[in-house]
N, C-alpha and C positions, 0 to 999 in steps of 0.2 A: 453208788448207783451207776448204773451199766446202760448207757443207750449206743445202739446198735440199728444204724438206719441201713446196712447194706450186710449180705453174706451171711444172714443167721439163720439157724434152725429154729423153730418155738415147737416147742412141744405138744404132743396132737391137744391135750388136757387145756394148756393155756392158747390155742390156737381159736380164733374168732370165727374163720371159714373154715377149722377142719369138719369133717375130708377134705370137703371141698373148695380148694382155696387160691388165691390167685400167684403165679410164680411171676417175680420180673417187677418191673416199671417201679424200681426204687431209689432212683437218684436223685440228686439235686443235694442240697445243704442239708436237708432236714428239716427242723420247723426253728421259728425266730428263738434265737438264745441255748438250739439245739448243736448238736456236734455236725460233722460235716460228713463226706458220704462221696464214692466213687458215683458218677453218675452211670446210669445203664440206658442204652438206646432199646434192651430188648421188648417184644412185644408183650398184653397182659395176655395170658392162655392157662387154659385149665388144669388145673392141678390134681394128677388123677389119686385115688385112692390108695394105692399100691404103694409100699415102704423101698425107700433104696435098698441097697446091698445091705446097709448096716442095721438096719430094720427100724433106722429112725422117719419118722415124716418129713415130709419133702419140707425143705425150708419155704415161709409165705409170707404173705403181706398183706395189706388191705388194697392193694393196689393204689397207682400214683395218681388217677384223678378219682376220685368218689363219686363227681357228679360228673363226668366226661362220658360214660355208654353204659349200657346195658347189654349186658349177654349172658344168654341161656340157652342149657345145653338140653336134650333129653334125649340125648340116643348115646352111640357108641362108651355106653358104660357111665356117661357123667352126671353129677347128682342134678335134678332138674328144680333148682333156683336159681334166679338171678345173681350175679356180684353185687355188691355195691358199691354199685356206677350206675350214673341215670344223664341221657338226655335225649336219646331218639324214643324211649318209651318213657309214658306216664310215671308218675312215685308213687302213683297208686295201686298200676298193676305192679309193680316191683313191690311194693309191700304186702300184695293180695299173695302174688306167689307163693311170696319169702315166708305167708305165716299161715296160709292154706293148709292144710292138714293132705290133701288130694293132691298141691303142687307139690309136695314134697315126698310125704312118704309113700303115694301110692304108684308114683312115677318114676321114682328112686331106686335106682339098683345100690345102692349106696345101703351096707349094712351098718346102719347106726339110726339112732332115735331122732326123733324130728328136730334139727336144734333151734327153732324159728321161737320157742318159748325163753331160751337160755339167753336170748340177742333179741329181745323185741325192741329195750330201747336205741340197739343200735341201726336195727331197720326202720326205725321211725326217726333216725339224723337226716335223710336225704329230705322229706317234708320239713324239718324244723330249719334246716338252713336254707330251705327257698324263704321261709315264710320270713324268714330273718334277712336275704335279700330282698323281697317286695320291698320290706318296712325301711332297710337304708337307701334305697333309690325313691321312696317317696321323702327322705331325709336331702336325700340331693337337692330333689328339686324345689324344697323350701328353702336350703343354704342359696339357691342359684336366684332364688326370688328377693331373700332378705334386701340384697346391697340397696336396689330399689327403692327401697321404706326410708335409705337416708340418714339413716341415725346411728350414732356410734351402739348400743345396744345391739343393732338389727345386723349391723358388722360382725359385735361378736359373737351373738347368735350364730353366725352365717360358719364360721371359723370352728366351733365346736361343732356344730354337723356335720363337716366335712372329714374332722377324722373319728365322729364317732361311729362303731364298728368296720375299723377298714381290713381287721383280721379277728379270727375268732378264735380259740383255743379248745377243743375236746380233749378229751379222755374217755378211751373206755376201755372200763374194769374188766379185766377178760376170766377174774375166778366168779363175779357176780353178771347180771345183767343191768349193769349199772354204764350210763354213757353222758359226761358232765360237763357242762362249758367251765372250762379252767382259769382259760384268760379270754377277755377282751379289755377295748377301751370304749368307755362310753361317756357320753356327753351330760347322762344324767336330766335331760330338760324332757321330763317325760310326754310335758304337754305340748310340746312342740317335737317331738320325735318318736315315731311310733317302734322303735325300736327298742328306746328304754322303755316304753308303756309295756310291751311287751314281759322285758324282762321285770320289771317291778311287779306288774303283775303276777308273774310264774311266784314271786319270791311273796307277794302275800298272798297268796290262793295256796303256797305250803303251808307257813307260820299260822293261817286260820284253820287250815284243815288237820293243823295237829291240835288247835285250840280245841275244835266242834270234838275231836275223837274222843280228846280227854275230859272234855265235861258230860260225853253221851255214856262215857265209862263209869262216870259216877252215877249218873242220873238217867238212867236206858230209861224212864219212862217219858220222857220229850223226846218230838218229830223234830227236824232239821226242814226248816219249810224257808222258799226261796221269795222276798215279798218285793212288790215293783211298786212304786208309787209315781206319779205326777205333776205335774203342774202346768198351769196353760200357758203356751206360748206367748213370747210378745218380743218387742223390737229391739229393747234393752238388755242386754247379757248380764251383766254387772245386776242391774234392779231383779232378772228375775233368779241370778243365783242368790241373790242375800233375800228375795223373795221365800225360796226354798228355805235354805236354811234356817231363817228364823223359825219356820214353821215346823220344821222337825226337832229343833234345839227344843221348841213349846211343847212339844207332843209328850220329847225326852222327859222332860219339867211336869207333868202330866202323869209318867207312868210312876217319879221318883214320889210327889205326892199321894198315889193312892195308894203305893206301901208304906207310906210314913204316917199319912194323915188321914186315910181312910177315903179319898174322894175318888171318882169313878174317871177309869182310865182303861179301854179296850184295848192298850197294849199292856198294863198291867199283868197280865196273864204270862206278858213273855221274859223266859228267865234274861235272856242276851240276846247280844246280835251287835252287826256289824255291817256298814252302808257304806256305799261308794257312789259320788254322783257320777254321770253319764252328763254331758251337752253333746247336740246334736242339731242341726237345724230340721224345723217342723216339714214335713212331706208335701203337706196341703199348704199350709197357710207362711211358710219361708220365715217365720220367726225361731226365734230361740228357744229353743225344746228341752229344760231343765228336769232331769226327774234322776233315781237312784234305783239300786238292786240292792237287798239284803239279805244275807242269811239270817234268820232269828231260828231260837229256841223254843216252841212252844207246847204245852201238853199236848194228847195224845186228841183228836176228836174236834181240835179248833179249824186245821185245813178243812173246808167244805170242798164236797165234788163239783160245784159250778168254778171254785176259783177264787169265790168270795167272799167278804168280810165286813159285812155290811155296818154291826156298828163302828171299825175302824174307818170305815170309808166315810160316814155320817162327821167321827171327827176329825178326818183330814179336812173335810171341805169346810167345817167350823174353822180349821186353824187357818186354810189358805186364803175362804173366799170365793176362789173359782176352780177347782177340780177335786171331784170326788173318785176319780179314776184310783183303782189299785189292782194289782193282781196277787193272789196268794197261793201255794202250791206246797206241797212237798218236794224236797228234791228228791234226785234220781238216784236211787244205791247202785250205781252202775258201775263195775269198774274202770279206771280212767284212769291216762296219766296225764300226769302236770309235768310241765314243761318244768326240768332242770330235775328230773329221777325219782320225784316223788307219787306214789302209786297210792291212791287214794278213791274209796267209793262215792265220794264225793266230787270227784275232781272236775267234771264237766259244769258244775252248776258254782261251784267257788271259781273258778275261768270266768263264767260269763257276768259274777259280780264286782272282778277286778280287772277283768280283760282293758280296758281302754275308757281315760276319762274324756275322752273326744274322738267322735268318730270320723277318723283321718279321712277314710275313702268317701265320704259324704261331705266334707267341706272345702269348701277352696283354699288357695293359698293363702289369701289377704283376712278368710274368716278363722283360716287355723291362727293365725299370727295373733289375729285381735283377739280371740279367746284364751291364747295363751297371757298377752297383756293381763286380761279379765282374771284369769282361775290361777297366777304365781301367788304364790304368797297363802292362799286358799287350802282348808286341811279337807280334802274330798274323801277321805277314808275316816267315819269315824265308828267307833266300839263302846256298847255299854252293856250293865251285868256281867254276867257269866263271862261272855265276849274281851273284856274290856284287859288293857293292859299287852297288848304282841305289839313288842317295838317295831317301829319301821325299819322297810330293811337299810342296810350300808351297803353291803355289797350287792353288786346286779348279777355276780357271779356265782354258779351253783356250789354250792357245799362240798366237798370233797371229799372222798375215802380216805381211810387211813395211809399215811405214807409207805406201809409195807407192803402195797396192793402192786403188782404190776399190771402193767396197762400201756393200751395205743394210745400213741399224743399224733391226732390229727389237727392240722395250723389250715386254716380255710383265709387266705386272701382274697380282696374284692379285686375285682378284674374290672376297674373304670368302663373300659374300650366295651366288654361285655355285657356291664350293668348285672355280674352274678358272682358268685362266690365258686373258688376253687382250690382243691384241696392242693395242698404243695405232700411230694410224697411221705406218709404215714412211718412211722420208725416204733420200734417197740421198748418200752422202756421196764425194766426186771431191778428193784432194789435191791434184790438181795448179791 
């Protein structure tokens, strides 16, 4: 294997920005466990279209910050999108540009096809590593809080926050549109770090969304409907999640007898599915707000246009007591992608059933902490029918391409002083 961080040609074919691409800003070591590298002081500048003498493409780079500037060209000849580098403009018009059909090819004097389709998951790395900074700087400031609490636990709590995500690892496939977190280190305490929630999530909103694909393959005459259910707030976190659960475990116990024994069961109907609780504290009333998202399996004609489900509602509030709230829908065949390269018409609506079993930005420090007390140990993902059987993940790391793929290794260290993530310069790595 051949990695080459300074001095190389890449081929227009395997190149990420050709035409258009950036020359320079490629020094420094390389990335962690990478070869080493003349450093360059020269500036990042456009790289025109035009072949040297030898009629090969001007040697390129991703340039050496990613997320350090934005610049775009539209006049004297140069193709008019953004680099990717972001920080005096938005990531959003830099991704609007990049994948605009009007920013690129009706602006472009650049004779080649629009490439913003070939590279969409690489335009959409400068959003995924902010969203991945917010989530370790709110990780900070729970390590900064623990020592406080006094307890040797809330110490070592404190200690894996601080080096979980302190660098990230990409890849991207430059013969596919494929762009994949390779390495990091992560601390793993999903409920006390919204960072691994993150990742855990990306890695079961894949593993379900291949389950939903292959049972809709067999079985195309079942909707994929997203269902929410409730339960009333109160004071005690602990009483109202085994509150909860008991009463979905009964419901489960419920649908298992009316196919076995014949007794009536309004979720009966549904072949699978699969629940993730949500805590949050209540808007109104600052209790404990316990409820879940599902995706379930059910025939064609059960989602109603109001939303609702009135005999399942009738027997949730038999099993709970006190909330007959639920919401039911179809989800959305939209295309989406899921975090870590999985492209999926499902993927917005499996996101927001694994997204996050506590909603970080809604609680305090001292109620993150005690809910984390509360929900360890707790299986908050569960699966039955169709659904049932996708291991939980191991790794928080995305899947990988084949080794014979070449590809950019961009290494993103956190910048304390900054509170952000920065790319250290990108190198191209060629197997063969």
């Amino acid at each position: 294997m051949s990695s080459k961080p300074h001095s190389f040609t890449v081929p227009s074919d395997l190149n990420p920005l050709s035409p258009c691409a950036l020359r320079g800003g490629v020094g420094g070591g390389g990335v962690r466990g990478g070869g080493g590298g003349a450093s360059s002081s020269r500036p990042l500048v456009p790289c025109p279209t035009d072949s040297d003498a030898s009629g090969t493409p001007p040697a390129a780079c991703l340039g050496s910050n990613l997320l350090d500037a934005t610049k775009e060209r539209t006049n004297e000849g140069v193709c008019s999108y953004p680099y990717l580098i972001h920080r005096n403009k938005s990531v959003q018009a830099v991704n609007k540009a990049l994948t605009s059909e009007s920013g690129i090819s009706a602006q472009s004097t650049c004779e080649s096809p629009d490439p913003s389709p070939r590279y969409f998951e690489l335009l959409a790395l400068p959003n995924r590593v902010l969203r991945y900074a917010k989530a370790r700087r709110r990780a900070l400031e729970m390590a900064e809080y623990l020592p406080a609490v006094g307890t040797p636990e809330a110490s070592v709590r404190a200690s894996s926050l601080v080096s979980c995500g302190r660098y990230l690892e990409f890849r991207h496939y430059v013969n596919r549109d494929a762009t994949r977190l390779a390495a990091a280190r992560f601390c793993r305490l999903d409920r006390l770090c919204p960072l691994c929630a993150i990742r855990r999530g990306a890695k079961y909103a894949r593993a379900y969304g291949d389950k939903v694909l292959g049972v809709l393959a067999e079985s195309p005459h079942l909707v994929p409907c997203m269902l929410t259910v409730t339960t009333f707030n109160g004071p005690d976190l602990l009483e109202r999640v085994k509150h909860y659960c008991t009463a979905w475990q009964r419901l489960l116990e419920r649908r298992r007898n009316a196919h076995k024994r014949g007794s009536v069961s309004a979720l009966a109907a549904v072949t699978g599915g699969v629940s993730s609780i949500e805590v949050k504290r209540g808007k109104g009333s600052g209790g404990w707000h316990v409820h879940s998202h599902s995706i379930i399996l059910a025939p064609a004609g059960l989602p109603r246009s109001d939303n609702r489900w009135p005999q399942l509602s009738e027997e949730w509030h038999d099993l709970t007591g006190d909330s007959f709230i639920l919401d039911l829908r179809p989800i959305r065949s939209v295309p989406s992608d899921i975090e870590g390269g999985l492209t999926n018409e499902y993927a917005s609506d499996l996101c927001e059933v694994f997204k996050y079993a506590l909603k970080f930005s809604e609680l305090s420090l001292a109620d993150n902490w005690h809910a984390y007390q509360i929900l360890r140990g707790q299986r908050l993902v569960r699966a039955f029918g169709d659904l049932f059987g996708v291991p939980d993940p191991v790794d928080l790391c995305d899947d990988l391409l084949p080794a014979d793929e070449p590809y950019w290794r961009l290494l993103f260290d956190f910048i304390g002083s900054e509170s952000r993530y920065k790319c250290r310069s990108p190198f191209f790595v060629n197997p063969d």
